[in-house]
PALUMFI-166335 format. One record per residue (C-alpha): residue number from 1; residue in three letters; x, y, z negated. Coordinates in steps of 0.001 Angstrom, whole numbers. Each point is the difference from the previous one (the first is absolute). Example, Ala and Ser with C-alpha at 12.3 -4.5 7.8 and 13.67 -1.06 7.14 Angstrom:
// PALUMFI-166335
[site 1,'ALA',[12300,-4500,-7800]]
[site 2,'SER',[1370,3440,660]]
//
This chain:
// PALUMFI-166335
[site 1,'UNK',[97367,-29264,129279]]
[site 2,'UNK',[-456,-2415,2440]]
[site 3,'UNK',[1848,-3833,131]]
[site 4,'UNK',[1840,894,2927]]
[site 5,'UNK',[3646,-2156,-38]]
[site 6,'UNK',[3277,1544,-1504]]
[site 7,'UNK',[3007,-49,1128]]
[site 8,'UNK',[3317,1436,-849]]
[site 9,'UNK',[3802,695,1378]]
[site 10,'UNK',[2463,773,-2499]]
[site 11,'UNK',[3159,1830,1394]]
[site 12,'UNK',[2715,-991,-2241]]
[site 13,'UNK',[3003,-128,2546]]
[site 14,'UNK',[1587,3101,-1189]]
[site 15,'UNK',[3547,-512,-854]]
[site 16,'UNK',[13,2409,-2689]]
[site 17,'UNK',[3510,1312,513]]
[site 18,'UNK',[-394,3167,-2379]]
[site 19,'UNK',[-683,-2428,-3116]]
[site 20,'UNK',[3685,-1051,1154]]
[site 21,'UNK',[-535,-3653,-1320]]
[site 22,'UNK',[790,-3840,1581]]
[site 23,'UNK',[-3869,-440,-1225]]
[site 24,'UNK',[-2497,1013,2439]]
[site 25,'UNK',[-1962,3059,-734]]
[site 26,'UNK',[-3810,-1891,-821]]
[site 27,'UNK',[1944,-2235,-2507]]
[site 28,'UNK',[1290,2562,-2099]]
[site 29,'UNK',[-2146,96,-3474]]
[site 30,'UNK',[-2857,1263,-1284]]
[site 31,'UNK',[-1185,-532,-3703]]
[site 32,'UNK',[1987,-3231,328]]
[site 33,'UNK',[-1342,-1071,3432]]
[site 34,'UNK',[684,581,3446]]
[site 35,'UNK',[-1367,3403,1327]]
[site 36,'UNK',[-1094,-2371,3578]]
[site 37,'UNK',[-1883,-2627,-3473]]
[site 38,'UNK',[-1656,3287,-1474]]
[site 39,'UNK',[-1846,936,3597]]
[site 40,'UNK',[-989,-3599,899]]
[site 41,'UNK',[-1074,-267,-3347]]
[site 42,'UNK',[-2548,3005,651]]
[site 43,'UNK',[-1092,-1572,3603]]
[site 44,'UNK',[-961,-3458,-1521]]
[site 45,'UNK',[-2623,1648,-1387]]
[site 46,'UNK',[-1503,1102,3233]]
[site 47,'UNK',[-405,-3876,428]]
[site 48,'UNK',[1396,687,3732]]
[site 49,'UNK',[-748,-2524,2710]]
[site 50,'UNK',[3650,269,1376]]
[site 51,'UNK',[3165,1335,-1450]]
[site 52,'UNK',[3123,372,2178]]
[site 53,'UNK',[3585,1610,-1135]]
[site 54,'UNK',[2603,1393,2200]]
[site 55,'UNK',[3359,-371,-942]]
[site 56,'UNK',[3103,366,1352]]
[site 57,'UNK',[2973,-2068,1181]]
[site 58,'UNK',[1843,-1425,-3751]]
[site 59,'UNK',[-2584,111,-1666]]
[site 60,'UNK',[-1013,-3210,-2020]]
[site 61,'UNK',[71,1232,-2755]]
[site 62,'UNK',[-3137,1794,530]]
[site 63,'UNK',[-1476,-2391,2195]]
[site 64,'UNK',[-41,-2409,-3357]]
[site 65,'UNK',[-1375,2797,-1974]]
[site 66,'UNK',[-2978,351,2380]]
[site 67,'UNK',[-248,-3621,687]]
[site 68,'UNK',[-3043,-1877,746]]
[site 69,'UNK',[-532,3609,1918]]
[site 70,'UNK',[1377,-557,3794]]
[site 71,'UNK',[2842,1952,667]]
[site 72,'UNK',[1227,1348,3878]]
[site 73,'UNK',[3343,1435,791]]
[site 74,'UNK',[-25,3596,1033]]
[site 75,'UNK',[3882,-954,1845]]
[site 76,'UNK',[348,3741,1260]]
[site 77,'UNK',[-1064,2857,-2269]]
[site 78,'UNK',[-1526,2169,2736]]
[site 79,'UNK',[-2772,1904,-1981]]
[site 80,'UNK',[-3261,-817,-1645]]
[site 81,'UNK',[-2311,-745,2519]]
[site 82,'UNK',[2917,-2204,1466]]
[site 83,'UNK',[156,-1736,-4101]]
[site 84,'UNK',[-4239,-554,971]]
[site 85,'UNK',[848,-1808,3435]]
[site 86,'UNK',[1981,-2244,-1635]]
[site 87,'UNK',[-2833,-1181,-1914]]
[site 88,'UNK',[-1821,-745,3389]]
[site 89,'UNK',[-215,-3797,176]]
[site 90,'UNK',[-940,-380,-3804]]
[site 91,'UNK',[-3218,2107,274]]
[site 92,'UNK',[-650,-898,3572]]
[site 93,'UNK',[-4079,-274,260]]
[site 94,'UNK',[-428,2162,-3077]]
[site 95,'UNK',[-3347,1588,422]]
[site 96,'UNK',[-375,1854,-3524]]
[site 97,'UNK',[1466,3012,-1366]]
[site 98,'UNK',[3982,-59,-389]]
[site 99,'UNK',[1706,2176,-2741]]
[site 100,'UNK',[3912,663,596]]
[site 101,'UNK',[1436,722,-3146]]
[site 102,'UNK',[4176,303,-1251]]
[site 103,'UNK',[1263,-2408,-2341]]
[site 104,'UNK',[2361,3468,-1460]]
[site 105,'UNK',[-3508,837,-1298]]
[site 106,'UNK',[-245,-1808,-3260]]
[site 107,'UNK',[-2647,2234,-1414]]
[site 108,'UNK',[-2670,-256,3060]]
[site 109,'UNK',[-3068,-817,-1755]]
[site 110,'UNK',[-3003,-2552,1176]]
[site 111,'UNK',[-2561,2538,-646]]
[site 112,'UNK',[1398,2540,2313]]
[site 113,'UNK',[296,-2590,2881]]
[site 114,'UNK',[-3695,-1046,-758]]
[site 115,'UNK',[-698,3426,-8]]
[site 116,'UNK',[1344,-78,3725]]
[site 117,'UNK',[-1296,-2947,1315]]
[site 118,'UNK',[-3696,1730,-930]]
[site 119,'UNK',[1119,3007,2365]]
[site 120,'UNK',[903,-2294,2355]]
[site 121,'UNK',[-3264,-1626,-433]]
[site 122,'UNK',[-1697,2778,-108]]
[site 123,'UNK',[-2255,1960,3060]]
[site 124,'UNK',[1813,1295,2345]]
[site 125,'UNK',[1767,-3205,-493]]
[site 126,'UNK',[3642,1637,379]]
[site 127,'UNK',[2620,-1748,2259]]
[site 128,'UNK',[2922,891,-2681]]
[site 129,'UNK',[-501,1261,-3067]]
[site 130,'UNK',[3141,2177,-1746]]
[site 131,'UNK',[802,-49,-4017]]
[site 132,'UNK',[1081,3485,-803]]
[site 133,'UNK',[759,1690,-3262]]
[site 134,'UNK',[1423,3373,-1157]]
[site 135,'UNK',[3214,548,-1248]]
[site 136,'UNK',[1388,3049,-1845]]
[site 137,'UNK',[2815,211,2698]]
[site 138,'UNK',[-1542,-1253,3256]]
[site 139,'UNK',[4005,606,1724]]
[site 140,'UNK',[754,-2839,2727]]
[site 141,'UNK',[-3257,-1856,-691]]
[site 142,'UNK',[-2132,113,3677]]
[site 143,'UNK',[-3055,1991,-382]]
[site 144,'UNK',[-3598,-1180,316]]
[site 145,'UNK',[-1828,2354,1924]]
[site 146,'UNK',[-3132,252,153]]
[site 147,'UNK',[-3435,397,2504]]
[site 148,'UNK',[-2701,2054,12]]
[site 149,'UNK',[-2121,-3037,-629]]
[site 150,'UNK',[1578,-1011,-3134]]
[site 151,'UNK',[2211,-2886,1654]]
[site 152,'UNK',[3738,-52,645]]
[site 153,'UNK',[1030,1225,3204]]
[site 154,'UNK',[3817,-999,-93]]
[site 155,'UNK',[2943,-359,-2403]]
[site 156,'UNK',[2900,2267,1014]]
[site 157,'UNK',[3576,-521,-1291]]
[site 158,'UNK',[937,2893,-1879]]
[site 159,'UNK',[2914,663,2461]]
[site 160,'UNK',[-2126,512,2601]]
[site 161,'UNK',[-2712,2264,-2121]]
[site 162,'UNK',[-821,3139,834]]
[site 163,'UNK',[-284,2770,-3379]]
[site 164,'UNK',[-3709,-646,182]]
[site 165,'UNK',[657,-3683,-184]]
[site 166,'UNK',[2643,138,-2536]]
[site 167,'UNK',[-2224,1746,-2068]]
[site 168,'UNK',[-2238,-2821,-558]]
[site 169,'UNK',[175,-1656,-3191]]
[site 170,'UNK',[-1544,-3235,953]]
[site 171,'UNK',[2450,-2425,813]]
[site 172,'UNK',[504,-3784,1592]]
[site 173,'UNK',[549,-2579,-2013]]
[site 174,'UNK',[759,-2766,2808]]
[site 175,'UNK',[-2581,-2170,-1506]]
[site 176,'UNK',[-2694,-1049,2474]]
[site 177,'UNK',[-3635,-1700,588]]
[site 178,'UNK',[-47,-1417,3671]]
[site 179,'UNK',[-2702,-969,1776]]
[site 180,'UNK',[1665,-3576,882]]
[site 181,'UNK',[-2070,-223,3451]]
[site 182,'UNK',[1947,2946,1188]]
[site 183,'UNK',[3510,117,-2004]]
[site 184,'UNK',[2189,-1632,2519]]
[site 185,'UNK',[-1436,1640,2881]]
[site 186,'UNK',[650,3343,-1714]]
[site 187,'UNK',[3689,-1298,-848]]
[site 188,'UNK',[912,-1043,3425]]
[site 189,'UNK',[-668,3282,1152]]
[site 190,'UNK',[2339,1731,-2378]]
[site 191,'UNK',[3154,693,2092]]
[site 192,'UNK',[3237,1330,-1899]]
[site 193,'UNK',[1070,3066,1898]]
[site 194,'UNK',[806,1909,-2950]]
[site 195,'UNK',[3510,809,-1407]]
[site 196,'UNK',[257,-3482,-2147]]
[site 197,'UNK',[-692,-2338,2968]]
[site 198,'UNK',[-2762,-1208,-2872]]
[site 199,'UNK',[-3431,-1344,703]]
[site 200,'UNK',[-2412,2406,-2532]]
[site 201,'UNK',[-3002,-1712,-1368]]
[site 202,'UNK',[-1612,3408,-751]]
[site 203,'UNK',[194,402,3748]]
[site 204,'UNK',[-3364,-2107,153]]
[site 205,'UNK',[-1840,2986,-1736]]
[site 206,'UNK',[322,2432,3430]]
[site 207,'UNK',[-591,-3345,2287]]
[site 208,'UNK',[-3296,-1017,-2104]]
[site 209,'UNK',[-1278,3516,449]]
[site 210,'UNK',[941,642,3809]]
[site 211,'UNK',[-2116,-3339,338]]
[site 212,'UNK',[-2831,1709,-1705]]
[site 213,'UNK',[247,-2061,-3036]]
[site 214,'UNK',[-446,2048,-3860]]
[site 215,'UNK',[2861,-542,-2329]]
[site 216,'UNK',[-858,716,-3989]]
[site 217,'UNK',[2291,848,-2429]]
[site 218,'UNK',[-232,-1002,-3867]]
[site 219,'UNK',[1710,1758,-2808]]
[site 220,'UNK',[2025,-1837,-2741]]
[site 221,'UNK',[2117,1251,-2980]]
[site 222,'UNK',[3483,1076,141]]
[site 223,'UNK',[855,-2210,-2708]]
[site 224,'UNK',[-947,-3683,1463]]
[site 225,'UNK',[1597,1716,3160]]
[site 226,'UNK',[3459,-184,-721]]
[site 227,'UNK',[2333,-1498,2646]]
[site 228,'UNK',[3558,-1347,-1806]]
[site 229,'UNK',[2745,508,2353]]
[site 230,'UNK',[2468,892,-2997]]
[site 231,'UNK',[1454,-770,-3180]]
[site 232,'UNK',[-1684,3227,-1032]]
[site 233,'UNK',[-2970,-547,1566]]
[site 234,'UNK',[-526,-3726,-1797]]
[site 235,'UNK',[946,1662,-3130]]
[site 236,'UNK',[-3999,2013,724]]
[site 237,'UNK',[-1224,-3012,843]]
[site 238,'UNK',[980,-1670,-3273]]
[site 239,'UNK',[-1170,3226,-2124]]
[site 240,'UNK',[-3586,-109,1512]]
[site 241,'UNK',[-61,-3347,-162]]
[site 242,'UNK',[851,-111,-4074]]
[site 243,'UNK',[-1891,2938,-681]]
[site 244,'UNK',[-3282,-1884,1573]]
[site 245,'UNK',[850,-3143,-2278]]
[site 246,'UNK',[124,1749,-3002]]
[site 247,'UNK',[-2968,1480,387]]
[site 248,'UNK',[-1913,-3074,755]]
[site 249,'UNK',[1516,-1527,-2991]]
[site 250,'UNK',[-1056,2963,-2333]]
[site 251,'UNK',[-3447,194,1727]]
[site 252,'UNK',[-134,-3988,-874]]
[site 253,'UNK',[1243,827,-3683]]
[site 254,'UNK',[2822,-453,-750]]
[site 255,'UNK',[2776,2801,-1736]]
[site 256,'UNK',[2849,1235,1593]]
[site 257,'UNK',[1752,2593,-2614]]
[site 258,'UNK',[2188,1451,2474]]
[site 259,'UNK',[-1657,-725,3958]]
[site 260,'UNK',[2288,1315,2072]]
[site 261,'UNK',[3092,-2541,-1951]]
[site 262,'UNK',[-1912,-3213,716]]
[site 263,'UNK',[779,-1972,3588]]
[site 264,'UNK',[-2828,-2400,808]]
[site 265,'UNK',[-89,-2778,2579]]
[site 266,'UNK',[-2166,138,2808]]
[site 267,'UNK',[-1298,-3322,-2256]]
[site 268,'UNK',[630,653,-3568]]
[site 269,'UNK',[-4014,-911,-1767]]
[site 270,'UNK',[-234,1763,-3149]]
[site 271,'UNK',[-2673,-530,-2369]]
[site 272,'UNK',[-2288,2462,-2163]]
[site 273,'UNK',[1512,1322,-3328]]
[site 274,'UNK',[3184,-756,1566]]
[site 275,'UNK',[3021,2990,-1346]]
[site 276,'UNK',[2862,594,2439]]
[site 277,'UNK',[2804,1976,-1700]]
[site 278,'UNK',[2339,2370,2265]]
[site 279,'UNK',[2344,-1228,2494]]
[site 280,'UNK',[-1345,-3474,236]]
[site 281,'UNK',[598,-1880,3373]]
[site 282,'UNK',[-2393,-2507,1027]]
[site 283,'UNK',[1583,-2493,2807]]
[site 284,'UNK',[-1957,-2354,2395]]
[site 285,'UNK',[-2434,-2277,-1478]]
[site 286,'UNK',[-848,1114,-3771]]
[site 287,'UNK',[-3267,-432,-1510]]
[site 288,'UNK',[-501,1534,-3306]]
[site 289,'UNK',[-3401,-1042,-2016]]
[site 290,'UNK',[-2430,2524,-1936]]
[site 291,'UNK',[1381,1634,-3474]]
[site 292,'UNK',[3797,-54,1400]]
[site 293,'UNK',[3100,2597,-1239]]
[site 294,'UNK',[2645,-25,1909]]
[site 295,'UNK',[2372,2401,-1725]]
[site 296,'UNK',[2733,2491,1861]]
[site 297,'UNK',[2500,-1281,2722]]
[site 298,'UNK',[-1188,-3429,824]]
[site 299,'UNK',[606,-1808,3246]]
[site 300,'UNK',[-2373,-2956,748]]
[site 301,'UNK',[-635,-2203,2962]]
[site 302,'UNK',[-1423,-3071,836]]
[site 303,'UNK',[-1393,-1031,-3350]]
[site 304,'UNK',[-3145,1126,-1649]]
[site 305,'UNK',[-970,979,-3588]]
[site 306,'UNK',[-2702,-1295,-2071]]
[site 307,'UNK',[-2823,2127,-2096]]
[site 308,'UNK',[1304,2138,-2901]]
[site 309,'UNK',[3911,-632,622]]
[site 310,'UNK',[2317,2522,-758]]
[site 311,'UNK',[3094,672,2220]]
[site 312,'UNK',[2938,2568,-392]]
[site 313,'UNK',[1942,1686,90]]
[site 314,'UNK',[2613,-638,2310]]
[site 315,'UNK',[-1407,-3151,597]]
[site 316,'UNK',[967,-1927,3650]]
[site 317,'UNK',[-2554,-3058,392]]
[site 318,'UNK',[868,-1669,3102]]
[site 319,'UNK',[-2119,-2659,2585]]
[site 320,'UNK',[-1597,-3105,-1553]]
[site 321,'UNK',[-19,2285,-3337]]
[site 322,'UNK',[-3398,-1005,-1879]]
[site 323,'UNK',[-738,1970,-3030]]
[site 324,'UNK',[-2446,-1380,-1971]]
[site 325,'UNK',[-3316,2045,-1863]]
[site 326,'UNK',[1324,2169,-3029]]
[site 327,'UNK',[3918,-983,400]]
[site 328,'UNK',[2887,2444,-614]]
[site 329,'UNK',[3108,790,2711]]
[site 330,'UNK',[1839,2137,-1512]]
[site 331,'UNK',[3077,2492,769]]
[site 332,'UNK',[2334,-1080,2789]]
[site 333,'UNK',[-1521,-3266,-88]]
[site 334,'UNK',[418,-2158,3814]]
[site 335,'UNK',[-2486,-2454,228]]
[site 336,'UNK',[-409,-2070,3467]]
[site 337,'UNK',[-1729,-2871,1084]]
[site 338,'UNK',[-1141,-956,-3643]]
[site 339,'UNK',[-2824,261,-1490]]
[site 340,'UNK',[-533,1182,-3653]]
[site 341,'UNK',[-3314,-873,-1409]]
[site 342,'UNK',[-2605,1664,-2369]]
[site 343,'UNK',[1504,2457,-2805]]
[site 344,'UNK',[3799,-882,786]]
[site 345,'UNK',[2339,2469,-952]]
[site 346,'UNK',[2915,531,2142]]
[site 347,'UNK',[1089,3240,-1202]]
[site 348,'UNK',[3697,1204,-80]]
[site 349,'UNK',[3200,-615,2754]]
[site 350,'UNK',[-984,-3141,1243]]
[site 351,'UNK',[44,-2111,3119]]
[site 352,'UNK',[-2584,-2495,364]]
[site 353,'UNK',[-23,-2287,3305]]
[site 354,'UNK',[-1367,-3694,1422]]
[site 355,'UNK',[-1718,-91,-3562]]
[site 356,'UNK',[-3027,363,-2116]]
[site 357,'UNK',[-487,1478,-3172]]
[site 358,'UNK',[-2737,-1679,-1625]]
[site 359,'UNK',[-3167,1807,-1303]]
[site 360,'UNK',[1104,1800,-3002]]
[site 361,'UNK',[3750,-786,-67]]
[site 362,'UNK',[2758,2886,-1119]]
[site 363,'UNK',[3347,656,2464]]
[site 364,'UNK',[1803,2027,-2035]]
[site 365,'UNK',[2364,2655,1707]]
[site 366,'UNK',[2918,-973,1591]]
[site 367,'UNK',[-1114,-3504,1061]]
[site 368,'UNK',[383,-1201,3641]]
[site 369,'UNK',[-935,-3101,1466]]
[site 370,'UNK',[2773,-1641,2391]]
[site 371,'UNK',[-1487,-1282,2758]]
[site 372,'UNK',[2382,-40,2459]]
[site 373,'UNK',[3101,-1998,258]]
[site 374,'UNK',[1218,952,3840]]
[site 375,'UNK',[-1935,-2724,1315]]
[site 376,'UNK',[-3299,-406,-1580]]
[site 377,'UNK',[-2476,1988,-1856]]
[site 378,'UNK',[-936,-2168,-3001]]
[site 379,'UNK',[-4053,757,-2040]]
[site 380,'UNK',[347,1137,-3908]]
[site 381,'UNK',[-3390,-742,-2036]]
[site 382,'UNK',[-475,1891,-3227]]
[site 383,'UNK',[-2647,-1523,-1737]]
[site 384,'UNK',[-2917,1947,-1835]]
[site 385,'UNK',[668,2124,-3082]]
[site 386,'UNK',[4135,-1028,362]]
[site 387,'UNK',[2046,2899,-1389]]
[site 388,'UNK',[3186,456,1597]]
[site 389,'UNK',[2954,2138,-1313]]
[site 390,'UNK',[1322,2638,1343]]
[site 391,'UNK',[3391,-540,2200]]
[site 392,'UNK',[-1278,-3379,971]]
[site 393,'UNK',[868,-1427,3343]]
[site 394,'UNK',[-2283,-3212,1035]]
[site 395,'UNK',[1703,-2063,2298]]
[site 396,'UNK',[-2345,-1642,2031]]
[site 397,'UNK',[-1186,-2714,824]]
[site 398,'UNK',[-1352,239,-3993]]
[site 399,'UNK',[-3070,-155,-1609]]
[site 400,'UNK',[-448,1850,-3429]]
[site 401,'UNK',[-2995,-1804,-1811]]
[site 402,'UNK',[-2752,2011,-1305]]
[site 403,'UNK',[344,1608,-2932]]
[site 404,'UNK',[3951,-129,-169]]
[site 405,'UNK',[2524,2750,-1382]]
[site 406,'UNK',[3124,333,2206]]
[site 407,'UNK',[2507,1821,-2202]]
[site 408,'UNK',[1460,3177,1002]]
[site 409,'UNK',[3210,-455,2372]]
[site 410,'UNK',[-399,-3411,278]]
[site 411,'UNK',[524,-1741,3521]]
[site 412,'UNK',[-2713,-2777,375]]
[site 413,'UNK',[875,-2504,2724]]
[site 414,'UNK',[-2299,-2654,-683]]
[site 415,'UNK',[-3700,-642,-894]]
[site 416,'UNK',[-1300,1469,-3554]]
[site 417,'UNK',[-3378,-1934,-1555]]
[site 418,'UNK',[-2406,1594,-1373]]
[site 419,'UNK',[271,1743,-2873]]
[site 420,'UNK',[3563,-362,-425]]
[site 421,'UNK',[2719,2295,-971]]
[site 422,'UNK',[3177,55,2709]]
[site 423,'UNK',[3490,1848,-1214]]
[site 424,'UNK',[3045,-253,1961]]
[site 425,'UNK',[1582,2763,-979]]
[site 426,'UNK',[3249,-865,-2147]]
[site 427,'UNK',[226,2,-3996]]
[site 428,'UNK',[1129,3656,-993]]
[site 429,'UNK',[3541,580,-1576]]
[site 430,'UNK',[1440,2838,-2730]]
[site 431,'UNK',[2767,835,-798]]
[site 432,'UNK',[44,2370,-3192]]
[site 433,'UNK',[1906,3030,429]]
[site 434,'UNK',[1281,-485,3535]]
[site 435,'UNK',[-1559,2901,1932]]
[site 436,'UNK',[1199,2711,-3070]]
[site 437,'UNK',[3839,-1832,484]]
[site 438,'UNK',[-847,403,4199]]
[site 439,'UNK',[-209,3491,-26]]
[site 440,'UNK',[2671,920,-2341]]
[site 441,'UNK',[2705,-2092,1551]]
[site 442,'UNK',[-1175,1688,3344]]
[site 443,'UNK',[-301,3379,-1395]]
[site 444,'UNK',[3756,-324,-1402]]
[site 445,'UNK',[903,-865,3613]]
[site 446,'UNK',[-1504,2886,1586]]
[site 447,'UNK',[1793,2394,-2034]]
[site 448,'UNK',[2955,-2120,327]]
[site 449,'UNK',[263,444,3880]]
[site 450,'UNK',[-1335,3824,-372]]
[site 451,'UNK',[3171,581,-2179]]
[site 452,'UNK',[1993,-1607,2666]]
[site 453,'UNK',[-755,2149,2982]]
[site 454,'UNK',[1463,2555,1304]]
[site 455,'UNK',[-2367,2406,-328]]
[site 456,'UNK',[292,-535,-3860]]
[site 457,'UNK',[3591,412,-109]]
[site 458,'UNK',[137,3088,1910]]
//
């Protein structure tokens, strides 16, 4: 391929009004990002010479999300070749090749836009150059059709196709490869005398050709095809999408008992030897090392987890969680922004946060650090190889000295040394005999009262 200059127009100013949200449509997630982040992810690695979005009116929210990317206002929404005019001043003196791509195309991959740009490259050197694919139900899509020579003699709406056209199973995608020399002299020739009022950019296949010019078309797959205008339609996107992540992270090795359970991020790094039990979410920004289980119905994000550390199940480990190599989180078990270090067991009904649990050290179930007092969030340090009973609550800021026993139930409000024992739990009292003398005296007073109703006496 040659080192001809790339450019590309994103159209991302559609309002999105069947997803029937406030958030506008590109935003809307994908395996945790953005569907507008998934496809500009995919063009950075075309290493394009300039990148332009068009947005609509409202719309900072995605202008941050494309940001440093320039972003024009498309003000009116008269069409797509109108959406490409907008773009005008940023690629002004753009000599390369320009793809126009959707940002409601999350799934667009970089090797089927380099596979364009080498058509476009390509003898005879095509003005415009079409992605098409085949769907199992071509319906409203417009049809490619076809010349003798190979090329693509025009795109026809399906509205306005004949049965012979209709017919066709090649369809338009609306991505294109431009020759940038000649795009906006083909777009301000489009007129819009067609029932919309709109300004078609397929129109500059029939203008190309009636200038003698070839137009190309290159097939892609259904699958990275998929345009979300729906709720339904981003629930496909999200299926492909986690189907393709779990099989990259089985191909990489790694175990997933149950596939189709486990949610990935478009993120989540998982290492070899790694075990994923069923229904296990994985959030934004987890890293789990090599030799990891990570038992049923766990939801992690933000935090990563170290060689040969068990998790699960039921386990929630939250951002800034660090689990250390060979440590234990057990059964409902919260841990968040703490970090428990080498061989730690944390394994029953217990809350650990703004802490660490030092290399070795035992939380025993029920035990919850309290971090927060409605103003601040305070640290808790539990010191290597400290054992600490179950039913505990460590009210921080404390330090529990390596080595130390916390007895069971106890409340421990200030700093433990090493090695020590700390009880505040109080001194147990019996009374002999009382619970037998309890439940007679309230047995006699049950039957008293059922004697007294008048159900009894009737």
């Amino acid at each position: 391929m040659s080192q001809r200059k790339t450019g590309i127009v994103v159209l991302a100013a559609g309002l999105g009004t069947r997803m029937k949200s406030a958030l506008p449509k590109v935003m809307h997630p994908v395996a945790g990002r953005p569907m507008i982040a998934h496809l500009l992810a995919g063009l950075a690695e075309l290493s394009p010479d300039r990148l332009v979005v068009v947005i609509g009116e409202e719309m900072e929210a995605v202008e941050r999300a494309v940001a440093p990317h320039p972003t024009v206002v498309q003000a009116q929404r008269l069409g797509t070749g109108h959406a490409v005019l907008a773009a005008r001043e940023v690629m002004a003196g753009f000599d390369g090749d320009v793809l126009i791509v959707y940002g409601d195309t999350p799934l667009l991959s970089s090797a089927t836009l380099a596979r364009m740009l080498e058509a476009r490259r390509s003898a005879p050197e095509p003005a415009v150059v079409v992605l098409g694919f085949r769907p199992d139900d071509p319906g409203a899509y417009g049809r490619l059709i076809e010349g003798a020579d190979g090329g693509l003699d025009a795109i026809v709406e399906a509205k306005d196709a004949t049965p012979e056209q209709r017919a066709v199973g090649l369809c338009n995608s609306g991505v294109m490869a431009v020759d940038g020399t000649r795009l906006y002299g083909l777009l301000d020739r489009v007129g819009n005398a067609n029932a919309k009022g709109e300004y078609y950019l397929t129109d500059i296949v029939a203008l190309a050709r009636a200038d003698g010019l070839a137009c190309r078309i290159v097939e892609g797959d259904e699958a990275e095809l998929i345009g979300v205008n729906s709720r339904a339609e981003l629930a496909v996107a999200e299926r492909i999408v986690q189907e393709q992540l779990r099989a990259r992270a089985m191909a990489a090795g790694a175990t997933l008992t149950d596939p189709a359970s486990v949610f990935f991020c478009h993120d989540t790094r998982l290492g070899r030897d790694v075990v994923v039990g069923p229904f296990v979410v994985f959030g934004p920004g987890v890293s789990v090392a090599d030799g990891v289980e990570i038992r049923g119905f766990c939801h992690l994000e933000g935090m990563s987890v170290a060689t040969g550390a068990l998790v699960g199940p039921f386990a929630r480990l939250r951002p800034g969680a660090l689990i250390g190599p060979g440590a234990h989180i057990g059964n409902f078990v919260e841990i968040k922004n703490a970090s428990v270090e080498s061989g730690a067991k944390v394994n029953h009904l217990t809350y650990i946060g703004d802490a660490r649990v030092g290399a070795g050290a035992n939380v025993g179930a029920g035990t919850i650090t309290c971090n927060y007092d409605g103003f601040f969030k305070d640290h808790t340090d539990i010191g290597a190889g400290a054992f600490i009973g179950s039913n505990t609550s460590l009210v921080a800021p404390v330090r529990i000295g390596a080595g130390a026993i916390v007895g069971a139930g106890s409340v421990v409000a200030r700093d433990v040394p090493g090695d020590a024992l700390a009880l505040t739990r109080g001194p147990l009292t019996e009374k002999q005999g009382w619970a037998r003398d309890f439940r007679e005296r309230r047995a006699a007073e049950r039957a008293t009262k059922a004697a007294s109703s008048p159900s009894h006496k009737s």
